[in-house]
Structures are given as C-alpha cells and as structure tokens.
N, CA, C and O atoms as a Maestro MAE file, in Angstrom:
{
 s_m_m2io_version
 :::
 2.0.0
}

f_m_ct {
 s_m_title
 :::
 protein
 m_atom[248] {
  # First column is atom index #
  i_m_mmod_type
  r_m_x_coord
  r_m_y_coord
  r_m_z_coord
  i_m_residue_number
  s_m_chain_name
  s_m_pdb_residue_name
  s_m_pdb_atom_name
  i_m_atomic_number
  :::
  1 25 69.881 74.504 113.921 1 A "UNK " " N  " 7
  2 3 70.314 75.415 112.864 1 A "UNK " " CA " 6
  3 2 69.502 76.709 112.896 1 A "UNK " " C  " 6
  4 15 70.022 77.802 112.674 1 A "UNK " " O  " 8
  5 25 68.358 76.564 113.148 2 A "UNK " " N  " 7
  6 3 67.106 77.891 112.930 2 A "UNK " " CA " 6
  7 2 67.660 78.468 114.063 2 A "UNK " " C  " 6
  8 15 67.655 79.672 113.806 2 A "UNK " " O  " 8
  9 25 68.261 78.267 115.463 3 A "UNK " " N  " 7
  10 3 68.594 78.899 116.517 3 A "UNK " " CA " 6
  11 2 69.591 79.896 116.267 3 A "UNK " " C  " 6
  12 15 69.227 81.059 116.443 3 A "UNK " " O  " 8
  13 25 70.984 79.659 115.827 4 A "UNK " " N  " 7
  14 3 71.890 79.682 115.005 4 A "UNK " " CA " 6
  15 2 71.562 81.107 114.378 4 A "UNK " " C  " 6
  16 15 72.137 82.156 114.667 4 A "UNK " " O  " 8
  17 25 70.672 80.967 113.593 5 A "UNK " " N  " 7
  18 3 70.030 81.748 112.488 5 A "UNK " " CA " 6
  19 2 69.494 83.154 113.179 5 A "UNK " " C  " 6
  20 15 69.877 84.313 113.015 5 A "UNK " " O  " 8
  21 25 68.409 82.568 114.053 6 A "UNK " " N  " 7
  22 3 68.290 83.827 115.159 6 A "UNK " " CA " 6
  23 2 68.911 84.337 115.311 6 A "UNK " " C  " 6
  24 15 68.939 85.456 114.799 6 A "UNK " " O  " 8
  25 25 70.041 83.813 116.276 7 A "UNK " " N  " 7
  26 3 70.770 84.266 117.334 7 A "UNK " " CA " 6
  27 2 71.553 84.977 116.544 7 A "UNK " " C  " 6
  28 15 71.939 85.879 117.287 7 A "UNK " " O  " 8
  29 25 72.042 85.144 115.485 8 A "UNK " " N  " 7
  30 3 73.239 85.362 114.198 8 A "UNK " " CA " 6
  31 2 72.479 86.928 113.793 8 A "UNK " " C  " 6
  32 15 73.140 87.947 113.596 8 A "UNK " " O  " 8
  33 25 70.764 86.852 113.712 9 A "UNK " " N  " 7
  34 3 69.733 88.263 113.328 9 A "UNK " " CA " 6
  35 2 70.217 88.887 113.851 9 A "UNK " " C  " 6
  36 15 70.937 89.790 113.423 9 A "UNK " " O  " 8
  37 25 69.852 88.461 115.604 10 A "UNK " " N  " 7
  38 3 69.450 89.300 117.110 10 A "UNK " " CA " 6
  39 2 71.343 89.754 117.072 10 A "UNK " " C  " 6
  40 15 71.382 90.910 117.492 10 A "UNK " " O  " 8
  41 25 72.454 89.394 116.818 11 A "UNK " " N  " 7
  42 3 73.222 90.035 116.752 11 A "UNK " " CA " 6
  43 2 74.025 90.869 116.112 11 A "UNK " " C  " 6
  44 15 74.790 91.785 116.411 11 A "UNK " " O  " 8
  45 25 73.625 90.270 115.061 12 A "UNK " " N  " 7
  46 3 73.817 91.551 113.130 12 A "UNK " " CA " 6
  47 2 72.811 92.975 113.881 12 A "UNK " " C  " 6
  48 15 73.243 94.099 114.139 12 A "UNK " " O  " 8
  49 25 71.736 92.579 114.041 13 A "UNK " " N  " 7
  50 3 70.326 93.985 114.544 13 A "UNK " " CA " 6
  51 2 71.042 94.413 116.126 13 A "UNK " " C  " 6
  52 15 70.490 95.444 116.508 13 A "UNK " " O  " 8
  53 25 71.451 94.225 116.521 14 A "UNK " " N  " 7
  54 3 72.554 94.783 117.933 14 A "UNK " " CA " 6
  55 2 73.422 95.399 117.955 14 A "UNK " " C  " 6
  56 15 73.634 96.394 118.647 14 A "UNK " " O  " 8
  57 25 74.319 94.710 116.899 15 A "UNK " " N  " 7
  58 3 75.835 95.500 115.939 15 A "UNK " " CA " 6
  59 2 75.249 97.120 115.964 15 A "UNK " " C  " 6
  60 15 75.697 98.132 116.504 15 A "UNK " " O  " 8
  61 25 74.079 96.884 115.153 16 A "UNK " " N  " 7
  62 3 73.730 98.254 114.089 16 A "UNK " " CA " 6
  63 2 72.918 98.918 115.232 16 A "UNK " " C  " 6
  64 15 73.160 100.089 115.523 16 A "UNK " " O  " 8
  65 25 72.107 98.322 115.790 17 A "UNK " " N  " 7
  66 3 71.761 99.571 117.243 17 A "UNK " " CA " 6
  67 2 72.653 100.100 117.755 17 A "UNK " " C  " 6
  68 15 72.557 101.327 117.740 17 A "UNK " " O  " 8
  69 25 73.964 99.501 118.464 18 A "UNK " " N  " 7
  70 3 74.821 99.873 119.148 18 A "UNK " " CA " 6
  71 2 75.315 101.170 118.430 18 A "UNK " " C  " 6
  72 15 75.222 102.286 118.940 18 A "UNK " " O  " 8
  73 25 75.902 100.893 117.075 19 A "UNK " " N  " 7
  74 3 76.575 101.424 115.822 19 A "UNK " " CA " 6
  75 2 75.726 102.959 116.094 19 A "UNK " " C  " 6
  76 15 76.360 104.010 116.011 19 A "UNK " " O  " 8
  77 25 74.394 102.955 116.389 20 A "UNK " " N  " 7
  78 3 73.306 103.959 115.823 20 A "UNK " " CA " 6
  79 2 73.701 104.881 117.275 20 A "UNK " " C  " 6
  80 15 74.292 105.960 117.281 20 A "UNK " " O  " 8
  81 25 73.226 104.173 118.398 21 A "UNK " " N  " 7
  82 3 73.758 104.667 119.410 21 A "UNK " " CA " 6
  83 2 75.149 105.336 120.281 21 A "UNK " " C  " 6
  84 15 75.281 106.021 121.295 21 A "UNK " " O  " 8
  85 25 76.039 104.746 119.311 22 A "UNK " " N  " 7
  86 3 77.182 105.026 119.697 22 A "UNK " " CA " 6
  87 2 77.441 106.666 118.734 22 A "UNK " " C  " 6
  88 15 78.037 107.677 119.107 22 A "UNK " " O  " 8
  89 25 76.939 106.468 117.807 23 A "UNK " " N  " 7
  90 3 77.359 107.945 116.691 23 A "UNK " " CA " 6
  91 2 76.246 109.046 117.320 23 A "UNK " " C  " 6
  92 15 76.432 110.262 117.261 23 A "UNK " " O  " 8
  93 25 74.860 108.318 118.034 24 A "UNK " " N  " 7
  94 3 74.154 109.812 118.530 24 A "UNK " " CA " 6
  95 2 75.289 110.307 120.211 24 A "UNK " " C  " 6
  96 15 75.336 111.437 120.698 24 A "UNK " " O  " 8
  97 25 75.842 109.392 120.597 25 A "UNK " " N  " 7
  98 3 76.214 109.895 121.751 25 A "UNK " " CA " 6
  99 2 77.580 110.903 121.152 25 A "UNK " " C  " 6
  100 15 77.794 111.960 121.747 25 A "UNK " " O  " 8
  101 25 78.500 110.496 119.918 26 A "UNK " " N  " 7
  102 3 79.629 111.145 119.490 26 A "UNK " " CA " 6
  103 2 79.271 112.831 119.423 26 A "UNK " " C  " 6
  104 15 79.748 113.884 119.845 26 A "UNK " " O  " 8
  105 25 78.049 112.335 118.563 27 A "UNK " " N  " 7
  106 3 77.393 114.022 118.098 27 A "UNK " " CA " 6
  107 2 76.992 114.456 119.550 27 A "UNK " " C  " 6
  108 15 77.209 115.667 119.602 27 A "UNK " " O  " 8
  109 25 76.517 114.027 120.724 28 A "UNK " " N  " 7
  110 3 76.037 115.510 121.853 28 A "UNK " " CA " 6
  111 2 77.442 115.491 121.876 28 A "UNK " " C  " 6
  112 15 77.877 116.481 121.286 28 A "UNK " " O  " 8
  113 25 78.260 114.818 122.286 29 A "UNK " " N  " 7
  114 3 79.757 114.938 122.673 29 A "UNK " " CA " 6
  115 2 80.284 115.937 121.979 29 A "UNK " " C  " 6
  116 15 80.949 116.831 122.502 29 A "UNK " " O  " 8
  117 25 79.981 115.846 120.540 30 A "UNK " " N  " 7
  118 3 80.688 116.939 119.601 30 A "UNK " " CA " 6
  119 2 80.403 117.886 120.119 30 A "UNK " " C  " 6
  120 15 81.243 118.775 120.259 30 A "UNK " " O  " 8
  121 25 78.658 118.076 120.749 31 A "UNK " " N  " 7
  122 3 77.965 119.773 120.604 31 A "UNK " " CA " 6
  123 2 78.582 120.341 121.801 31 A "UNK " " C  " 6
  124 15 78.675 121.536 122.079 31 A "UNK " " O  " 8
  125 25 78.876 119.619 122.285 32 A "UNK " " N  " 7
  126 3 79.223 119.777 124.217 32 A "UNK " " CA " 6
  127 2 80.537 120.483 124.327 32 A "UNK " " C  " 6
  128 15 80.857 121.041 125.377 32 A "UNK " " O  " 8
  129 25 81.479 120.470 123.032 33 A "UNK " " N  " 7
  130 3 82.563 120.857 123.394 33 A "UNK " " CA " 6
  131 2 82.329 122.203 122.167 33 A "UNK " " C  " 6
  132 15 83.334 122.771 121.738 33 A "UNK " " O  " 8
  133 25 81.139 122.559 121.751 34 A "UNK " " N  " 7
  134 3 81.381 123.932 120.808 34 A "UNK " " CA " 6
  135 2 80.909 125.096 122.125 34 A "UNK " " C  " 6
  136 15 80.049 124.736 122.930 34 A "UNK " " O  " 8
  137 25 81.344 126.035 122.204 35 A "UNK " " N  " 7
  138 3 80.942 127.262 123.033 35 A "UNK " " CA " 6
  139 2 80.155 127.794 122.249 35 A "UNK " " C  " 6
  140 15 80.374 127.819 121.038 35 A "UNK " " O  " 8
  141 25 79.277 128.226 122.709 36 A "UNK " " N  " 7
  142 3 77.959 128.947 121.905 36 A "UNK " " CA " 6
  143 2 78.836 130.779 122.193 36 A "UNK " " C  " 6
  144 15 79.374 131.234 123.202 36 A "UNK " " O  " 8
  145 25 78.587 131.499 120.567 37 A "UNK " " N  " 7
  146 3 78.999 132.768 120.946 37 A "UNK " " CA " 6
  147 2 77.914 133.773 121.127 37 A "UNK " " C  " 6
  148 15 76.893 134.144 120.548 37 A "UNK " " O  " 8
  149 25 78.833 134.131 122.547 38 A "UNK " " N  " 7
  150 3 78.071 135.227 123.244 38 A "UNK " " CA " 6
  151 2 77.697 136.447 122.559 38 A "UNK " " C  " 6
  152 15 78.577 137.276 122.790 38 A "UNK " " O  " 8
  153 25 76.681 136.990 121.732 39 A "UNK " " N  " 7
  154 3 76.376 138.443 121.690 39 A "UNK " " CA " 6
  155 2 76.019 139.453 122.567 39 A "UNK " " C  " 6
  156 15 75.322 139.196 123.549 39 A "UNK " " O  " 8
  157 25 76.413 140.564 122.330 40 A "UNK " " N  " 7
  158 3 76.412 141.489 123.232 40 A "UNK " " CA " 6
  159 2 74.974 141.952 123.469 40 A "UNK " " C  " 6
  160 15 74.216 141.894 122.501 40 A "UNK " " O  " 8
  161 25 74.406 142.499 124.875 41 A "UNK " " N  " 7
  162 3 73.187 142.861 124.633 41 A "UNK " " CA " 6
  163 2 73.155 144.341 124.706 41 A "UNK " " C  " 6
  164 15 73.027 144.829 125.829 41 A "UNK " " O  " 8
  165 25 73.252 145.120 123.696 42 A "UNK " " N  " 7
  166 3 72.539 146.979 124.031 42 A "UNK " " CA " 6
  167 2 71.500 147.278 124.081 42 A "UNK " " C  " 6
  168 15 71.187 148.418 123.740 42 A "UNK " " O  " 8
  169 25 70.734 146.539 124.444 43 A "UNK " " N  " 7
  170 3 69.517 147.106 124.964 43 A "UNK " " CA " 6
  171 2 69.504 147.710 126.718 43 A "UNK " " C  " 6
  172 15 69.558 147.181 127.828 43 A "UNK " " O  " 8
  173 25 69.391 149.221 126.129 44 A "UNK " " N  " 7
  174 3 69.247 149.869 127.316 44 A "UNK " " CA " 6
  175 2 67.312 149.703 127.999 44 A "UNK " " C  " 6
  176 15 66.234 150.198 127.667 44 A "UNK " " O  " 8
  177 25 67.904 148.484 129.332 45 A "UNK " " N  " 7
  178 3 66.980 148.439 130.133 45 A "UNK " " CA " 6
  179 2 65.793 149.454 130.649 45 A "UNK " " C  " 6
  180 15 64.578 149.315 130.511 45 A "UNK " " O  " 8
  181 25 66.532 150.538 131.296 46 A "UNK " " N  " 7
  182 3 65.783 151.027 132.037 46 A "UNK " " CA " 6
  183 2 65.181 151.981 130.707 46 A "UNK " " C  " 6
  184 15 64.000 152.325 130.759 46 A "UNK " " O  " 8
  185 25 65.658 152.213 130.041 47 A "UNK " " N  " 7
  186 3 65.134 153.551 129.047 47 A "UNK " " CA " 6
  187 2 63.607 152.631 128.484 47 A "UNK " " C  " 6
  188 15 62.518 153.194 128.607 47 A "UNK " " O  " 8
  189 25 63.676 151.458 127.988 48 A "UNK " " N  " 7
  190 3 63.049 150.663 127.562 48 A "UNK " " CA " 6
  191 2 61.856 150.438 128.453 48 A "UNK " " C  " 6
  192 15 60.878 150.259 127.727 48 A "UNK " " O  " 8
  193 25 61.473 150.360 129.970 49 A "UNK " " N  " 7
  194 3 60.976 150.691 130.654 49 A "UNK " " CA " 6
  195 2 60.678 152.005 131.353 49 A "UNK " " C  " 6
  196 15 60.143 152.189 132.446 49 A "UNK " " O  " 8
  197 25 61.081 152.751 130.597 50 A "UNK " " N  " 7
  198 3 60.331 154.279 131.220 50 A "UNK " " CA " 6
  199 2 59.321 154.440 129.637 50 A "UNK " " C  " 6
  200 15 58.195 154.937 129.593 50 A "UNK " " O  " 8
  201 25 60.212 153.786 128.264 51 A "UNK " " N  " 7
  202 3 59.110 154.059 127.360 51 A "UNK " " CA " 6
  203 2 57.650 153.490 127.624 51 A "UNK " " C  " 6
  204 15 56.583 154.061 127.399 51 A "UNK " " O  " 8
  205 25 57.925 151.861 128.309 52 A "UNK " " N  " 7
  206 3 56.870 151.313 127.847 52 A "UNK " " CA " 6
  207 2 55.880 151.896 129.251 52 A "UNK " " C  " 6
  208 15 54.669 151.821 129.046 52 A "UNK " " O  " 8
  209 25 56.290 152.443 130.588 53 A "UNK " " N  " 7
  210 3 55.699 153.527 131.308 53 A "UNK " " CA " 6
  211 2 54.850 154.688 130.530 53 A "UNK " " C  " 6
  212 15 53.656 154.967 130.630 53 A "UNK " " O  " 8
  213 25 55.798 155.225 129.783 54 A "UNK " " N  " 7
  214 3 55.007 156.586 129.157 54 A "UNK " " CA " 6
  215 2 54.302 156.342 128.123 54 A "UNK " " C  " 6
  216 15 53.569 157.177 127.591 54 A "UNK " " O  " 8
  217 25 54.486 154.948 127.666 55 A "UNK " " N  " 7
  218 3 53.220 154.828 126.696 55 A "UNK " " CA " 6
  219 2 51.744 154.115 127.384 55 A "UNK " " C  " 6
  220 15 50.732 153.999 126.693 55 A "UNK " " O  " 8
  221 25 51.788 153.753 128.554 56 A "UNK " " N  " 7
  222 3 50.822 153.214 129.144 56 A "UNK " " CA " 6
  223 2 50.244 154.427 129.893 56 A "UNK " " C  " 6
  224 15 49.024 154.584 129.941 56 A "UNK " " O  " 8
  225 25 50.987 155.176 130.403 57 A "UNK " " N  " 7
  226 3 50.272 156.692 130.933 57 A "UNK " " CA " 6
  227 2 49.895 156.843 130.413 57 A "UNK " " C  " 6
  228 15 48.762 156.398 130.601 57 A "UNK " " O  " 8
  229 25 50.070 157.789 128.671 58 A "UNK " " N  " 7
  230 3 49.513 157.853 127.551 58 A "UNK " " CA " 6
  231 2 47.818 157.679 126.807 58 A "UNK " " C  " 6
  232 15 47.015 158.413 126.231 58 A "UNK " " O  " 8
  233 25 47.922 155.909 127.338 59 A "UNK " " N  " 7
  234 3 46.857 155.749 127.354 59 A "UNK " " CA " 6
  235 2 45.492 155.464 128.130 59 A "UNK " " C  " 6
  236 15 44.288 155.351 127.900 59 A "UNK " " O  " 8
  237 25 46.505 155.412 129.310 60 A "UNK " " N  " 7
  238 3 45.437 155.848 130.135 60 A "UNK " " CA " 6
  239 2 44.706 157.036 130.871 60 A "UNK " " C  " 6
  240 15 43.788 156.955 131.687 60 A "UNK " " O  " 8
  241 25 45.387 158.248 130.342 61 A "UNK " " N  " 7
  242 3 45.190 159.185 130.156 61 A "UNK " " CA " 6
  243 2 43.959 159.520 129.241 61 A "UNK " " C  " 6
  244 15 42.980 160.214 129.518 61 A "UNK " " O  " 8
  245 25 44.241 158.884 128.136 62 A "UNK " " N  " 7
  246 3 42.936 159.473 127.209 62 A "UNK " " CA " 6
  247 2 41.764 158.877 127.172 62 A "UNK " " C  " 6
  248 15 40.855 159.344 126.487 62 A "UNK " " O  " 8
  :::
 }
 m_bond[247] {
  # First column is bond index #
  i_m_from
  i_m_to
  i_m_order
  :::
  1 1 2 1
  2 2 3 1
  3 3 4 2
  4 3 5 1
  5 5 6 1
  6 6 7 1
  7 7 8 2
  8 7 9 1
  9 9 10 1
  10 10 11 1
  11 11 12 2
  12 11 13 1
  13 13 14 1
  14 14 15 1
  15 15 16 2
  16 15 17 1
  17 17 18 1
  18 18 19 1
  19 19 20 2
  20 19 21 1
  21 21 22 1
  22 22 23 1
  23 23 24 2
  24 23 25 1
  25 25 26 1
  26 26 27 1
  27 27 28 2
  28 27 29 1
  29 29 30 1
  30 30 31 1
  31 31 32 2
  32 31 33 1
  33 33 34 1
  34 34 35 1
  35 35 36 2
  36 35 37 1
  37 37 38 1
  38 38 39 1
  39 39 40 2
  40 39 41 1
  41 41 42 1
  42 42 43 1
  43 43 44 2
  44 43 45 1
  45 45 46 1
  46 46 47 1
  47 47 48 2
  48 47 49 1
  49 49 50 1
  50 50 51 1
  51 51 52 2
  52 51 53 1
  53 53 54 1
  54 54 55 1
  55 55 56 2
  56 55 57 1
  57 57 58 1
  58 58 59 1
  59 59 60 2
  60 59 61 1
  61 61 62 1
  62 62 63 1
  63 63 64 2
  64 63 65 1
  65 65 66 1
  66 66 67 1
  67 67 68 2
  68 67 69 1
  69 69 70 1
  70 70 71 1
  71 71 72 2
  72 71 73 1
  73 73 74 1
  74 74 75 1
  75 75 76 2
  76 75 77 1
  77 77 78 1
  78 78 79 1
  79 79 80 2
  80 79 81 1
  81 81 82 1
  82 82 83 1
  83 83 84 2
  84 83 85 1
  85 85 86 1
  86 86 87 1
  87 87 88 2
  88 87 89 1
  89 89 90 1
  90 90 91 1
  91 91 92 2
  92 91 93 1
  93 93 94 1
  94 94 95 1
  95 95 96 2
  96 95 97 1
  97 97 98 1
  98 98 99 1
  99 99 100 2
  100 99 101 1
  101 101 102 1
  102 102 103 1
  103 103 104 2
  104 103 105 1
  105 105 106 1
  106 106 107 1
  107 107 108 2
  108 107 109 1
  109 109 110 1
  110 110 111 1
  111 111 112 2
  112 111 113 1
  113 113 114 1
  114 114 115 1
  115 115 116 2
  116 115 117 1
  117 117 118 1
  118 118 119 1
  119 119 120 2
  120 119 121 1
  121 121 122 1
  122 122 123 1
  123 123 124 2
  124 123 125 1
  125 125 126 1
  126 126 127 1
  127 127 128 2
  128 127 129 1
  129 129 130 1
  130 130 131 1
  131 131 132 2
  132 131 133 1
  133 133 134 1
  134 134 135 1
  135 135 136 2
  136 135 137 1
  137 137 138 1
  138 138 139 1
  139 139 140 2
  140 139 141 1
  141 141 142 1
  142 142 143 1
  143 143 144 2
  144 143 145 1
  145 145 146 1
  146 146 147 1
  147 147 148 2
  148 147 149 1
  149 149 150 1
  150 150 151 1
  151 151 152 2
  152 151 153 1
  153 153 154 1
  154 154 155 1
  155 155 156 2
  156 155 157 1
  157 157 158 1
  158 158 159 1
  159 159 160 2
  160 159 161 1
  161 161 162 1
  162 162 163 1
  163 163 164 2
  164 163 165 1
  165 165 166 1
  166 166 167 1
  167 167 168 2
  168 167 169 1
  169 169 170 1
  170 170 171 1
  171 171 172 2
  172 171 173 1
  173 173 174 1
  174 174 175 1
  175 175 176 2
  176 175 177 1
  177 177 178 1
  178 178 179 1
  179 179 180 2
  180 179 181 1
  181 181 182 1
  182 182 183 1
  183 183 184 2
  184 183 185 1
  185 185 186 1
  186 186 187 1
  187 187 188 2
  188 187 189 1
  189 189 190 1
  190 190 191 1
  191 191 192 2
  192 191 193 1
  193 193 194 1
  194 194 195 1
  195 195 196 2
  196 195 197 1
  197 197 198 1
  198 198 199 1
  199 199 200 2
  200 199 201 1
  201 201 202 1
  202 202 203 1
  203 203 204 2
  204 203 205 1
  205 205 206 1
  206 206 207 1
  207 207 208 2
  208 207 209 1
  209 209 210 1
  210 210 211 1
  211 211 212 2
  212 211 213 1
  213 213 214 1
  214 214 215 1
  215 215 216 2
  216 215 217 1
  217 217 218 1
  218 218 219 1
  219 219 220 2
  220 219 221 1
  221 221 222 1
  222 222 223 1
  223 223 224 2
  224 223 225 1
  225 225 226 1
  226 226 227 1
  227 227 228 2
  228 227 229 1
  229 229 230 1
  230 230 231 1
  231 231 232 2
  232 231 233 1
  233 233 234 1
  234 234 235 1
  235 235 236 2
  236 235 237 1
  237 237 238 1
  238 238 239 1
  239 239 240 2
  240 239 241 1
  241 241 242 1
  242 242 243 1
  243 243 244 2
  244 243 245 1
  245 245 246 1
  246 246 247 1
  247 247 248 2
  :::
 }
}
C-alpha cells in the first residue's frame, strides 16, 4: 500500500513538473513568433566621429 502511495506522489509531482515545463516552453514559443520593431537609426556616423576627433584635438592642444 505505502508503494502505491509513493508511486501515486512521484506521479501527481511529475503531472505538475511537466504542466510547469510545458507552459515555459509555450511562452519562448510565444516570444519567438513576436518580431521585435525595428527603429530607425539617425545617427549620423561619420559627423559623430569628426566631433569626437575635434574634441580630442582640442584637448590636446591645450
């Protein structure tokens, strides 16, 4: 009977792992199918690098 009893735990506590495991795999699944939205980037590169140029001349200059 005590075997029974176990074996009856170890599979009620299996149910509910599985249960736990099965809903984290739903959710990446969910995330997997959202497209992340793209923002645009305006950051002008090169201008951004001639500033951070002329501010390092700047100081090494003085």
């Amino acid at each position: 009977m005590r075997d029974a009893e176990l074996t009856e735990g170890i599979n009620q506590h299996w149910q509910h792992q599985k249960q736990g495991y099965l809903g984290a795999i739903r959710d990446l699944a969910g995330l997997a199918q959202q497209k992340p939205e793209v923002t645009p980037d305006e950051t002008d590169l090169t201008q951004e690098i001639e500033g951070i140029i002329t501010e390092l001349g700047k100081k090494l200059i003085v």
